[in-house]
KEVOTOR-15572 format. One record per atom (N, C-alpha, C): x, z, y. Coordinates in steps of 0.1 Angstrom, whole numbers, plus 5000, padded with zeros to 4 digits. Atoms other than C-alpha are relative to their C-alpha. Layout:
// KEVOTOR-15572
XZY/...
//
This chain:
// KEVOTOR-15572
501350064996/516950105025/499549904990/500750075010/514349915003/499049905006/501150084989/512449585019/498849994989/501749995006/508549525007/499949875010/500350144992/507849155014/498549984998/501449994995/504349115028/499749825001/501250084998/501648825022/499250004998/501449965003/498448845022/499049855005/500850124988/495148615033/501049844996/499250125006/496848295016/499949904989/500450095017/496648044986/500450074989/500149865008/495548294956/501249924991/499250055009/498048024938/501649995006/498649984992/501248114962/500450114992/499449855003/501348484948/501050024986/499249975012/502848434916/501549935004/498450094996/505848164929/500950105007/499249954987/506448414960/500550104996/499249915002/506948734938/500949954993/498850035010/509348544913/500850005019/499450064990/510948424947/500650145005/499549854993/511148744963/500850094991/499549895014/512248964928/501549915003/499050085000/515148664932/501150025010/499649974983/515948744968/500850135001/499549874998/516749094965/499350115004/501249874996/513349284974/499750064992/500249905008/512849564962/498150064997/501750005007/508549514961/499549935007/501150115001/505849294968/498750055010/501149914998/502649454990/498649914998/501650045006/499149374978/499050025007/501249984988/496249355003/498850024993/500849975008/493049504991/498749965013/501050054995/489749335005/498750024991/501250015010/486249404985/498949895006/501050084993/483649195008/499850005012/500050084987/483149025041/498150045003/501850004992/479649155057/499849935009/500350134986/477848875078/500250095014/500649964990/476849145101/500750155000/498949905001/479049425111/500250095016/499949924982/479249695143/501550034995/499349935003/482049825129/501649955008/499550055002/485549735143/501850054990/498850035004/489249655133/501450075001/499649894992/491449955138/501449975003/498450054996/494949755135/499849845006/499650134992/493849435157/499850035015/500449954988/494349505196/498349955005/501949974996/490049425203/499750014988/501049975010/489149545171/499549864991/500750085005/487949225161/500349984983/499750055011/487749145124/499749854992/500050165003/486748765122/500749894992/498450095012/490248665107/499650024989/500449965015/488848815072/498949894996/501550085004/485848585071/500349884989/499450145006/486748325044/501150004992/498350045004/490048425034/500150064988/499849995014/490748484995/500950134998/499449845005/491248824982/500350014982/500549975019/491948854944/500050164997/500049904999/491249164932/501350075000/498949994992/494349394941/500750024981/499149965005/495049544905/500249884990/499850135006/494549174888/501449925004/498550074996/496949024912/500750084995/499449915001/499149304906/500849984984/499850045018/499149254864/500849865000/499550185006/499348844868/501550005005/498650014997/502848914891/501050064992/498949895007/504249194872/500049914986/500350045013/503648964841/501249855001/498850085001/506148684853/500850035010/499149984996/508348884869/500950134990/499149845003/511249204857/499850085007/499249924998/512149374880/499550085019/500349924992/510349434914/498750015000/501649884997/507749664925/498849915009/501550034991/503949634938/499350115005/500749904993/502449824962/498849995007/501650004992/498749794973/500450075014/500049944988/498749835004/498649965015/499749885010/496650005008/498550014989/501650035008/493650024982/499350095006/501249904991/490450174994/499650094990/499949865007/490650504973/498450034992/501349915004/487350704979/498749904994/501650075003/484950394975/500349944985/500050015015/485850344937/500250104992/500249945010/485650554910/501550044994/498549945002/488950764909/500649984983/499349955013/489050784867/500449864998/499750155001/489150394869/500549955004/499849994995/491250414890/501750004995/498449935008/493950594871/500249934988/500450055014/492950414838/500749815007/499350164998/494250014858/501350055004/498450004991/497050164877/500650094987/499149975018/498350344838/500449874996/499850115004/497950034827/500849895006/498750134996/499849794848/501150075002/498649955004/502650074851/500849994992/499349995016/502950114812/500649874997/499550155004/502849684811/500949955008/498750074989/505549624843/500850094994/498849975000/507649894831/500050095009/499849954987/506950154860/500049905012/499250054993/507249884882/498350025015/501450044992/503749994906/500050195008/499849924994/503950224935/498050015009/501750024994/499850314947/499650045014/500449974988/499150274981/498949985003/501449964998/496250454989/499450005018/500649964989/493750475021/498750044998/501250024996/490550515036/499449855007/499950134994/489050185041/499050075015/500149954983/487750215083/498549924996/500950035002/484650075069/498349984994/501349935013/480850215059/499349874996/500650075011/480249885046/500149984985/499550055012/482549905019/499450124987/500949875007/480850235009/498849984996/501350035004/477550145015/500149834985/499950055010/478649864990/500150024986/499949955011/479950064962/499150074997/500649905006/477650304963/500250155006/498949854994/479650604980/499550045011/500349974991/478550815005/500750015015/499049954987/480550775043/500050115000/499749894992/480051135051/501050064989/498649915007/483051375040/500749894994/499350065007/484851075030/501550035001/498749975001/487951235036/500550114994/499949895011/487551535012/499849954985/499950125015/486751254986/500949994998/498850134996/489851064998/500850124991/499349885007/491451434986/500049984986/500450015008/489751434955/500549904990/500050125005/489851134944/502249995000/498450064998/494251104952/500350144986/500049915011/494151444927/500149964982/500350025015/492351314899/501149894996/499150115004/494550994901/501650044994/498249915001/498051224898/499249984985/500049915016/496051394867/500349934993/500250105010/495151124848/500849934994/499150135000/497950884852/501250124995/498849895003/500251194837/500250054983/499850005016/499551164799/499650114993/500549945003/498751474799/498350074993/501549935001/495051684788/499950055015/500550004988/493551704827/498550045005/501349994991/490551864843/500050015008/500350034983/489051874876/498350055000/501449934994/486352084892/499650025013/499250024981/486251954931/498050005000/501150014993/482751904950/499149865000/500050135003/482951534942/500349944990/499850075014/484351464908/500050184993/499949875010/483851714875/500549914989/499650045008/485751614848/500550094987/499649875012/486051844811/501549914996/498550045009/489751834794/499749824999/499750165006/490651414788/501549995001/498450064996/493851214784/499549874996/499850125003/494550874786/501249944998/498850075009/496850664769/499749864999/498849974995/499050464772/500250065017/499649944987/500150674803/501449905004/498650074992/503350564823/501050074996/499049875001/506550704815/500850065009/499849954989/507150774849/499050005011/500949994992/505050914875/499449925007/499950134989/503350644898/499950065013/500449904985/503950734933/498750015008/501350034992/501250774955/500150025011/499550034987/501750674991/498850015010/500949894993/499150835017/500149835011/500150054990/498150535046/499450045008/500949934990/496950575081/500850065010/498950014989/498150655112/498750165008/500749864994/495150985120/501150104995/499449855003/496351315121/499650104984/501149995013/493851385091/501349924986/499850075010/495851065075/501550104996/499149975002/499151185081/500150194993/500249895010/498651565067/499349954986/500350035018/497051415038/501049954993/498650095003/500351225031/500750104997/499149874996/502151535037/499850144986/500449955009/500251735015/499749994989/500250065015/499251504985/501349894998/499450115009/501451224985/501550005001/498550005003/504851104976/500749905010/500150104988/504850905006/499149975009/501650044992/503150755036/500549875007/500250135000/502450425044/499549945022/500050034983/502850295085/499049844998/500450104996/500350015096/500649955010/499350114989/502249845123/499750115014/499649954983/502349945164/501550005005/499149954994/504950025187/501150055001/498849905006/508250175184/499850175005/500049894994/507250465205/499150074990/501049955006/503950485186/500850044987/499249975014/506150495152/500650155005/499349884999/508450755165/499150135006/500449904997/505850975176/499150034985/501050005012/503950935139/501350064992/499149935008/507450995125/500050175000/500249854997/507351325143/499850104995/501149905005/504551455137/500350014979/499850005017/505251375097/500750114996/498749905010/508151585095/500050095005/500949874992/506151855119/499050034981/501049965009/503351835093/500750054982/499450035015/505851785056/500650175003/499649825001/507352165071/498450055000/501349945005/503752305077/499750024987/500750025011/502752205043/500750054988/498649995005/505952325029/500449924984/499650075008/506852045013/501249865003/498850114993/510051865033/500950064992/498950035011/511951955003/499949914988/500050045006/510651724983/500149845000/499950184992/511451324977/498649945002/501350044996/509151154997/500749835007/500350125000/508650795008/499949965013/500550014988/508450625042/500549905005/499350115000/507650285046/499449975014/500450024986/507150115082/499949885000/499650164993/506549795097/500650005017/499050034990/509049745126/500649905001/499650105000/510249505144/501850005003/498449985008/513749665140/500349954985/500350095015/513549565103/500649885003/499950145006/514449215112/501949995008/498650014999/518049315124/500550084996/499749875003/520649475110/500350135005/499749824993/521449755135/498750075003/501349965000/517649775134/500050094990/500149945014/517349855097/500750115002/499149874998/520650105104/498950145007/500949944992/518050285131/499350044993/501349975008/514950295109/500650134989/499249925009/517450455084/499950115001/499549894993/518750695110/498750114997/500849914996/515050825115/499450074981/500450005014/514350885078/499449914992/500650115007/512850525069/500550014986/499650045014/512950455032/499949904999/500850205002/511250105028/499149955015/500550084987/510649835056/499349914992/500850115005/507949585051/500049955013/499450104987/508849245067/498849894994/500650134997/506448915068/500849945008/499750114994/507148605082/499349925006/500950064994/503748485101/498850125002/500849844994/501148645122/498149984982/500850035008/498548715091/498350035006/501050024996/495548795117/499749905009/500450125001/494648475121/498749964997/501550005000/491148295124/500549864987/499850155009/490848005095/501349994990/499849975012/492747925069/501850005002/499050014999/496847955065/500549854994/500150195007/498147615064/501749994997/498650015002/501947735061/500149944985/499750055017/503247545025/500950114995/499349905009/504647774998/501449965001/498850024998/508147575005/500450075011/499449934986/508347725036/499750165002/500349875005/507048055029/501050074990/499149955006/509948105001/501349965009/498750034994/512647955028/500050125008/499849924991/511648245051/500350084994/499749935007/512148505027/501150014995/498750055004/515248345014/500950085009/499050024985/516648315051/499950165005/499949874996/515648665059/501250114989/499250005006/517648775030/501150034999/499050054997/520348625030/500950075015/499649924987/520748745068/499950165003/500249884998/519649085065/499950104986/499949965012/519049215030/501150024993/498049995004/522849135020/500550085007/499249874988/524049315049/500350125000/500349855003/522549645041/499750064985/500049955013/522049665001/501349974997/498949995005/525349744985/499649894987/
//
């Protein structure tokens, strides 16, 4: 089992202390919250807060995901970063593949790409991108990103991107994974079918084990449950060890744990002292337990 220590929404000057801290600890990655802009005015709601609300976001400091991502991997060795999860179809897939080469080749491999659909046509109507079929983009778009980031000469002739022969250089010297988020039926076959993983937003234990399910329903359909794949959760098993054991049992790979509730209205007033003691203390208590 592999933990993924989660903060987000916090002082943009905590993230560099907390990955050294964490790399220190014994975690095996870091997850990166991806935010583009705060609309005054919004129908839309919140699909992981029980009333939808999205109000907690209003105010709260986002650096961009693949900047943060470079500034940690740049004073740390040795662990991973995982967006979690970037909003895919509303940016420009070749640019896509061209930052995340790039901070692979400069960490060392050390950058696992967790992709989604952001739940929001403002962030579309921002870039530029059309909401409708955004989930045959989301396809698209998770394609060209394999090609590119593969060193190889790459084309692509989809409904949404056209691209003649290119390569980019420096490539990675190892593949970057690409981790599927989302908890639809749509999300979870797209995981199943494109990615090298899939990425749990939070809920219920029942709700987990019935998402697990269906995953490893969908990974035989697709015929692809022979291959290594990825499967990280948030559970509130995770924070014990006969928990962790369980998550195990069901096929878990990587648990992502925090230490405070991050939807929240106003600003986080926890100190970075105490934000590296909870990490430590989790650790220490659970992390030792179960890594050899």
């Amino acid at each position: 089992m592999r933990f993924t220590y989660a903060e987000a929404m916090t002082d943009p000057s905590y993230y560099l202390p907390l990955a050294q801290a964490a790399e220190a600890a014994g975690y095996a990655s870091m997850s990166v919250a991806d935010s583009l802009a705060y609309p005054k005015e919004s129908a839309t709601s919140y699909p992981y807060t029980a009333d939808g609300g999205r109000e907690f976001l209003e105010d709260k400091s986002f650096i961009e995901t693949f900047i943060l991502v470079a500034a940690m991997g740049a004073v740390t060795s040795t662990i991973r970063f995982t967006p979690f999860v970037l909003k895919l179809p509303v940016r420009p897939p070749a640019l896509v593949a061209k930052q995340a080469s790039s901070i692979a080749y400069l960490t060392g491999n050390r950058l696992s790409l967790g992709v989604g659909l952001s739940p929001w046509p403002e962030d579309f109507a921002l870039m530029g991108v059309p909401w409708s079929r955004r989930g045959r983009r989301m396809d698209e778009a998770i394609e060209v990103v394999r090609g590119l980031t593969s060193g190889d000469y790459f084309e692509y002739h989809g409904e949404f991107y056209d691209l003649p022969p290119v390569k980019m250089s420096p490539a990675p010297t190892e593949p970057i994974p690409i981790l599927v988020g989302g908890h639809s039926d749509a999300a979870l076959r797209r995981a199943a079918r494109l990615g090298d993983g899939w990425m749990h937003g939070g809920g219920d234990a029942a709700e987990l084990d019935a998402l697990l399910t269906r995953l490893a329903a969908l990974r035989a359909e697709e015929g692809t449950a022979d291959r290594p794949f990825e499967v990280h959760v948030i559970s509130f098993d995770a924070y014990t060890v006969d928990g962790v054991r369980r998550l195990a049992d069901k096929g878990v790979t990587d648990v992502i744990v925090g230490f405070r509730a991050p939807y929240i209205k106003g600003p986080d007033t926890e100190p970075l002292a105490k934000k590296i003691e909870h990490l430590e203390r989790f650790a220490e208590s659970v992390i030792s337990k179960v890594t050899p």
